[in-house]
Each structure stands twice: as C-alpha cells, then as structure tokens.
C-alpha positions as CSV (number, residue, x, y, z in Angstrom):
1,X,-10.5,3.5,-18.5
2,X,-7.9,1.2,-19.3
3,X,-4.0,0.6,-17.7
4,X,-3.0,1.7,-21.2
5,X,-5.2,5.0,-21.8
6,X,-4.5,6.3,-18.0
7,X,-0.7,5.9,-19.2
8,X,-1.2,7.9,-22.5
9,X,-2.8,10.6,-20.1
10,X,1.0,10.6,-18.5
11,X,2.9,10.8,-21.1
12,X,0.8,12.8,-23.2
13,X,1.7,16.3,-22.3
14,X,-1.4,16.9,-21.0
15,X,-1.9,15.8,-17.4
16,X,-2.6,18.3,-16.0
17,X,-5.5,18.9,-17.3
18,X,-6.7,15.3,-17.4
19,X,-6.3,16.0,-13.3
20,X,-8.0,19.5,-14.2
21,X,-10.9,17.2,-15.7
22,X,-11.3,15.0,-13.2
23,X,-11.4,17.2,-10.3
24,X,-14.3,19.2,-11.6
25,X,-16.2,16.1,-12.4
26,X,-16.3,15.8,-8.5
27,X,-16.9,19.5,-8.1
28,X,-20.2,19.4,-10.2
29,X,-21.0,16.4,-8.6
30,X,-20.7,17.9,-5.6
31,X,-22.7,21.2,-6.4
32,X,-25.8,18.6,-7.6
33,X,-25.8,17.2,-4.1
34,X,-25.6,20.9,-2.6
35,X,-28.6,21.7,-4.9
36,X,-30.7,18.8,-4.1
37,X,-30.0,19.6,0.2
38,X,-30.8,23.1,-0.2
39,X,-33.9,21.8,-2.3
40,X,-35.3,19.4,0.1
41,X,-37.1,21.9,2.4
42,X,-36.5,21.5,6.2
43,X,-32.8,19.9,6.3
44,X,-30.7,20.6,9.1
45,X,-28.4,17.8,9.5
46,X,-26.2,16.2,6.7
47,X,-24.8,12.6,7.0
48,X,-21.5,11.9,5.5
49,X,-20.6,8.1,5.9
50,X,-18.3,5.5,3.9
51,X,-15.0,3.3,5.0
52,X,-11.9,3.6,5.9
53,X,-10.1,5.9,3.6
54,X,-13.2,6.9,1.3
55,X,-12.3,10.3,1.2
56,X,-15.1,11.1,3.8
57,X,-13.3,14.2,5.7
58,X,-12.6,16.3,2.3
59,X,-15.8,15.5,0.9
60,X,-18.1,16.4,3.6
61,X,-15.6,19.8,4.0
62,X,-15.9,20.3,0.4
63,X,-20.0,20.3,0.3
64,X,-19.8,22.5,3.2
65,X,-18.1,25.2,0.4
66,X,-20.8,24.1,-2.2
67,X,-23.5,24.9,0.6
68,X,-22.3,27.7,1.2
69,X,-22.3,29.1,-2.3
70,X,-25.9,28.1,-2.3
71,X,-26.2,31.1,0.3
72,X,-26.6,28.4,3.2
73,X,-24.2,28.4,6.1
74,X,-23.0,24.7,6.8
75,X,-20.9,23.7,9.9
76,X,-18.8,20.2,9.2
77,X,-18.5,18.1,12.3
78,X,-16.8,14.8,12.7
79,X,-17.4,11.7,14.7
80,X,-14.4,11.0,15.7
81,X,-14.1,14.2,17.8
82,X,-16.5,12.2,19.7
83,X,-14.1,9.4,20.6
84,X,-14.1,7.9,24.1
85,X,-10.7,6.6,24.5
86,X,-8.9,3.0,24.5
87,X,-10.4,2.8,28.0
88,X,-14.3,3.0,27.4
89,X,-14.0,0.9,23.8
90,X,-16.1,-2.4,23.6
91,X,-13.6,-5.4,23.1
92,X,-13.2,-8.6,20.7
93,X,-13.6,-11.8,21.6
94,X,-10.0,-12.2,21.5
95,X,-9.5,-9.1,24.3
96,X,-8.4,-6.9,21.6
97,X,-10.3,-3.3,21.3
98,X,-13.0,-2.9,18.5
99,X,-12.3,0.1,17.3
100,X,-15.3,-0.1,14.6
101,X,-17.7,-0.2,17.1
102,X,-20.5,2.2,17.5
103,X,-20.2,2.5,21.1
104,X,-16.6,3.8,20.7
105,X,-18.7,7.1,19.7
106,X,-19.5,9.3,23.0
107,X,-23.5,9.4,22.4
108,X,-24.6,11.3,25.1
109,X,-22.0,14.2,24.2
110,X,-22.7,14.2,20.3
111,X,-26.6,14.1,21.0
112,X,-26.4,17.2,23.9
113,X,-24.1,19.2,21.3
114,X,-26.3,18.8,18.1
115,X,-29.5,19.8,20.0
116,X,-27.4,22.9,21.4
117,X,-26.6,23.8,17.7
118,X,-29.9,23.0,16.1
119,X,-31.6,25.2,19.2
120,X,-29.2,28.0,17.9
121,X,-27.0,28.2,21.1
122,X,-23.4,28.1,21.5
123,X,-20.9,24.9,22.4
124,X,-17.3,24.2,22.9
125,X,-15.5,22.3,20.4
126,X,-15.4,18.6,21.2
127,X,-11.9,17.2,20.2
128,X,-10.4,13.8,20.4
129,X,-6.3,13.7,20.3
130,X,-5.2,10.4,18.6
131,X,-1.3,10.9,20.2
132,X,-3.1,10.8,24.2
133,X,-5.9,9.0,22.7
134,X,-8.6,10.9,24.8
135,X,-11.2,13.4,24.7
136,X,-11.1,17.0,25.6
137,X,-12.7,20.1,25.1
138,X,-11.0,23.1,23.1
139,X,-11.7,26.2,25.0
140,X,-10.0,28.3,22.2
141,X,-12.8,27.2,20.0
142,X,-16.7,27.6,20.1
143,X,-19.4,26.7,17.3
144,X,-22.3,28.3,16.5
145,X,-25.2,27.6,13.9
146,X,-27.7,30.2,12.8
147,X,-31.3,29.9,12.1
148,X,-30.8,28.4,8.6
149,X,-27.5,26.6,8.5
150,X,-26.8,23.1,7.7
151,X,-24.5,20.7,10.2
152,X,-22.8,18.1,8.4
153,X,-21.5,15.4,10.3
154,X,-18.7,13.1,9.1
155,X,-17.6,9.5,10.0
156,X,-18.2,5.8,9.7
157,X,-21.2,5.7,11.6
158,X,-22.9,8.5,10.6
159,X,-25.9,6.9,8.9
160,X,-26.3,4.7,11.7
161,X,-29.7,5.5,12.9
162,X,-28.8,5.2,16.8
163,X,-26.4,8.1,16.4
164,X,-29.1,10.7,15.3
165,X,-32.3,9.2,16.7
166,X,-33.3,12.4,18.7
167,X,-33.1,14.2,15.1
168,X,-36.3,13.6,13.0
169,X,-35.6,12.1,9.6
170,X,-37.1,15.2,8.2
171,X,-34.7,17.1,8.7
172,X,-31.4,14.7,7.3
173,X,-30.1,14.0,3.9
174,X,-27.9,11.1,3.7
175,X,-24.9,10.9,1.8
176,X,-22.6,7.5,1.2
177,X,-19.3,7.8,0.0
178,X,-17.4,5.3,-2.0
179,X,-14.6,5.5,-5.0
180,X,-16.1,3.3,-7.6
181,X,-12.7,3.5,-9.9
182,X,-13.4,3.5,-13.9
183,X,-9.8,1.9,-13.8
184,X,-9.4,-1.8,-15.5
185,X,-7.1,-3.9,-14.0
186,X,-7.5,-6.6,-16.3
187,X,-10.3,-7.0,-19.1
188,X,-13.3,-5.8,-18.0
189,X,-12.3,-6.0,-14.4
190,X,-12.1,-2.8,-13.2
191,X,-10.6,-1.7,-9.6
192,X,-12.2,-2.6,-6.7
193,X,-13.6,0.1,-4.1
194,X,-12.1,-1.4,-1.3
195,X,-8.8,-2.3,-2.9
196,X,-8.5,1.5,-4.0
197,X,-9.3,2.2,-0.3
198,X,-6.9,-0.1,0.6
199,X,-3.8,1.7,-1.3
200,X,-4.9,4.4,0.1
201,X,-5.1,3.9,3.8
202,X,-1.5,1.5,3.1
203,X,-0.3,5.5,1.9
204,X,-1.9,7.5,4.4
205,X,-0.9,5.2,7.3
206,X,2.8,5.3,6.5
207,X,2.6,9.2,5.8
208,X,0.9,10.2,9.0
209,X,1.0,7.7,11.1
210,X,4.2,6.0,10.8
211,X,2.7,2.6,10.8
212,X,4.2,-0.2,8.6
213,X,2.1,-1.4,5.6
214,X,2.6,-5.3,6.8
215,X,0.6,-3.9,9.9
216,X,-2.1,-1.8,7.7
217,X,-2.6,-4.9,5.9
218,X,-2.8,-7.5,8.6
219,X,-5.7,-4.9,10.4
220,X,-7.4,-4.6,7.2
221,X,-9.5,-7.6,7.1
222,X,-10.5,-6.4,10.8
223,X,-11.9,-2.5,9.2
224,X,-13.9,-4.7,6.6
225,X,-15.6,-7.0,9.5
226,X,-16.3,-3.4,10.8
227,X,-17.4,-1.6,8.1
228,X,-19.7,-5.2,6.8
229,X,-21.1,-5.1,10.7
230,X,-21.6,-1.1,11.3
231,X,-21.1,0.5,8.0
232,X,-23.0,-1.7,4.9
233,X,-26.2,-2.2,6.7
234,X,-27.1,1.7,6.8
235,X,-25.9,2.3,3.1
236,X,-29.5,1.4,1.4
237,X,-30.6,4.0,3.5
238,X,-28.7,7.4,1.5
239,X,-30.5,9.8,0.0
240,X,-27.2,9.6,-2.5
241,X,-23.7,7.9,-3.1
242,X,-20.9,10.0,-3.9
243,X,-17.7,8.5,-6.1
244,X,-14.9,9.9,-4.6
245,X,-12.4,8.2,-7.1
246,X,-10.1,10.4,-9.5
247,X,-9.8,8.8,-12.8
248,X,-5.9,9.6,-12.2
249,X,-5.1,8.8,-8.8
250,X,-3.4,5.3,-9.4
251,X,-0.5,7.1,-11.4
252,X,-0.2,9.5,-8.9
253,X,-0.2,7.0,-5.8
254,X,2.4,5.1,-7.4
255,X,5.6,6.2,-6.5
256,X,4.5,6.1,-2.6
257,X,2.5,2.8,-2.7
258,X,5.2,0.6,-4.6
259,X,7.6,0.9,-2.1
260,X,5.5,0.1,0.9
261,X,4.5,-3.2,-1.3
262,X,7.8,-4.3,-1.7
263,X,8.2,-4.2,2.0
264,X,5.8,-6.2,2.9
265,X,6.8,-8.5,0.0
266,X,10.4,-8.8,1.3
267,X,8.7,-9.9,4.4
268,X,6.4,-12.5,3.3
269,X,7.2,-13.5,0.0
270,X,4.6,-15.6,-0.5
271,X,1.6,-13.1,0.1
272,X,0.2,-13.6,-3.6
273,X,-1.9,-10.4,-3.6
274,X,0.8,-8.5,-2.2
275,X,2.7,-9.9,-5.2
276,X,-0.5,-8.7,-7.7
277,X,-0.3,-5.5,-6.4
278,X,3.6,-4.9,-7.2
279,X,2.8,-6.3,-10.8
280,X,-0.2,-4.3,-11.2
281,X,1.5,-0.7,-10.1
282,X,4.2,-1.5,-12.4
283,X,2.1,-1.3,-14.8
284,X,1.2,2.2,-14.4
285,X,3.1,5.3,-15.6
286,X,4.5,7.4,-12.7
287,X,2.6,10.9,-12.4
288,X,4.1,13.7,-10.2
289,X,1.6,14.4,-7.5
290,X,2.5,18.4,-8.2
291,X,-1.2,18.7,-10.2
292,X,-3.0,17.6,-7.7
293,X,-5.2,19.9,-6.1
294,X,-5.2,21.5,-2.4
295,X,-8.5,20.8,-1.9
296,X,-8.7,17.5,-3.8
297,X,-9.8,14.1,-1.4
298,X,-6.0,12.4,-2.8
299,X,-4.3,15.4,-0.6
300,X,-6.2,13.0,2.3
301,X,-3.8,10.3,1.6
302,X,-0.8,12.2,-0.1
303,X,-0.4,15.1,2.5
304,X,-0.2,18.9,1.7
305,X,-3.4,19.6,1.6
306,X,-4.9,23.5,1.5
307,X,-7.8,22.0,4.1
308,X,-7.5,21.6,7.8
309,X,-7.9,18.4,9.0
C-alpha cells in the first residue's frame, strides 16, 4: 500500500470499514493459529514472543478468546509478572541495569507456578508493580487450569528455551510476533518493523508512562542490542509469525506521534531521522482514532482499550 492509497482510504468516506477490514484480517489470522494449536495433539503451553511494542500483550489475550471458541480453556500469563526488581537485574558494562536480560525474569518462581498449573493445582497470582518496581503476590487473585486448557505465556523471552526447559517441547507451540507493514515509504520501500515499533513505543511511552520521546529514542538503540542478543536468536525456532501491523495505523498514530517528533526535533535539530520522520507523517492524512477497535493491538499504544492490561 502506498502513502497515496492509505490517504484515499481517509478521505474516502469509507474508513471505517477499511479499519473494519483490517482488523478481521488479524482475527482470521488469529483463528488459523487457534486451529492449528488445538490441532497439534498434546499442547499445553503457548509461547508468545516479539520486541518491544509488537503488540505481544493483545495478541496473546486475543488467541486466548480464539482458543476458547475452539471449546479449549486458555489462561494468558506474562513474563513480566515475573520481574525481580532494579535490585536483582544483571548490569552493563557501563554500571547501568540491563533490563533486556533474561535473568531479570524470576526463574525459579515462573518454573514452580507452571508446573503447579500444568499438575492442575491452584496458585496465587504473581504480579510485578512497575511504580515500586517489585514483585508481589496478589492474594485477591488465584489461577487455575483444568485438565485440558492451554497456558499462554507472553513476553520477550518467551521462546527462550531456558525459560521453559522443565516443559517438554511436546507440549509448546511457538508463536513470534512482528508488524511487517504493507505501507511504502518511498518506492518499493515499505515500513520497517522496527521503525513501526518504534512510533509506537515513542506513543505509548508518552501516554502511559510520561517519558519524553528524546529519552524513548536515545534507549532505543539499547532494546534493539536486547532484542538482537535475547530476542532474534529464538525466532527460527516458532512454530508461526504473526503480523500484527494494521494496514491503517500510520494515519491513525499521526496526530499523537507528530508532536512528540517535533520535540525532539526542537531539541536536536540536526537528528536527520528524526527530521525523516516529521516529513514522512506529514505525508499522511490524519484519521480519527474513534474506529479503532477495543480489542484491537493499536489500543496498546493509543489507550482505551476494552482489554485489561
């Protein structure tokens, strides 16, 4: 898809359903990879990875709906309930924390309460709260898997074999997520992943987390090292990828992303990328985020979405 048909979409009259469209495409998609779990005799634990900002959260909550229309009962749990804290985190070379690391993931704790759920007995929810950065367990909540349900675990290092090695490989189906945008920046240079992950962590840090898009972008060549190091290696090993890019979202991101651009421009006016970026959203038609979807993986970035996060 070209700049020039995503902004005949916009001003077409017809939006909506072009964001109608596009969101099924991912729903099917989605009920395929429900369909080919359920198939695969003997699964018990899903494996949701991708980077930062992949959309890995809505997608792995969104197959557990698809499952579950497939008459199979699927739990979604996420790594980063099993966080350690700033305290326990392997460092850089520099002193800084490495927050990509594996060993930022409390092992011991995700192993004991995946063999409690695939034994069938009962555990306390593990939580992590990013504001006191620390672990704790939520008494007010217990999970429980029956006989045939499905866990699907969630997070960067899912697929990282160290993380499940007390599972057998019979019993997981791998899924790697990634939005592999159809949008062409310039002639037959379309969009790459990580720059539409990039506009949308830039978005989804400022919305939720208050943090400047200068700083987003001066930690983002950091989260690639990370992802290159802990992510890449473990992607040959998926049973499937997943696009999680909307044909649409540029238009939509738009009005929240050019602004955060510009301030980082104002800052370092010579930042050429930063610059490319401005030019490039400009060329897009503004769309009003009012058709997206509750359930759809932009709500991730945008806010107001129908899930619980």
């Amino acid at each position: 898809m070209t700049i020039d048909e995503l902004n005949e979409q916009v001003l077409g009259g017809e939006f909506d359903e072009f964001v109608r469209v596009c969101e099924a495409r991912q729903h099917k998609a989605l009920s395929a990879i429900a369909d080919s779990i359920v198939s695969k005799s003997g699964v018990r634990l899903v494996l949701v990875s991708g980077g930062s900002s992949a959309g890995k959260t809505t997608t792995a909550k969104r197959l557990c709906t698809q499952l579950r229309v497939d008459g199979i009962y699927a739990l979604h749990l996420s790594t980063d309930d099993y966080f350690k804290g700033d305290p326990y985190y392997p460092k850089n070379p520099d002193g800084s924390l490495d927050y990509e690391h594996v060993d930022c993931v409390d092992r011991v704790r995700l192993a004991a309460d995946l063999n409690a759920l695939l034994e069938g007995r009962t555990i306390v929810a593990h939580r992590f709260d990013f504001v006191k950065k620390a672990p704790f367990d939520d008494i007010s909540a217990s999970r429980h898997l029956p006989p045939n349900g499905i866990i699907v675990l969630e997070g960067i290092h899912s697929l990282n074999p160290i993380l499940t090695e007390y599972v057998p490989d019979e019993m997981k189906y791998r899924i790697f997520v990634e939005p592999r945008s159809n949008l062409e920046v310039f002639a037959f240079t379309k969009l790459r992943p990580s720059e539409n992950r990039l506009y949308r962590r830039m978005v989804r840090d400022n919305q939720f987390r208050k943090t400047h898009p200068a700083e987003t972008l001066r930690m983002w060549p950091l989260v690639r090292e990370g992802e290159k190091k802990w992510i890449d290696p473990f992607r040959p090993n998926a049973d499937v990828e997943f696009d999680s890019s909307l044909d649409y979202e540029m238009a939509v991101l738009k009005p929240y992303i050019l602004g955060l651009l510009e301030m980082v421009r104002i800052r370092q006016p010579d930042n050429f990328p930063v610059i490319n970026s401005c030019e490039f959203f400009r060329l897009i038609e503004t769309a009003s985020p009012n058709a997206v979807p509750g359930d759809s993986i932009l709500r991730e970035t945008i806010g107001g979405s129908q899930l619980v996060y």
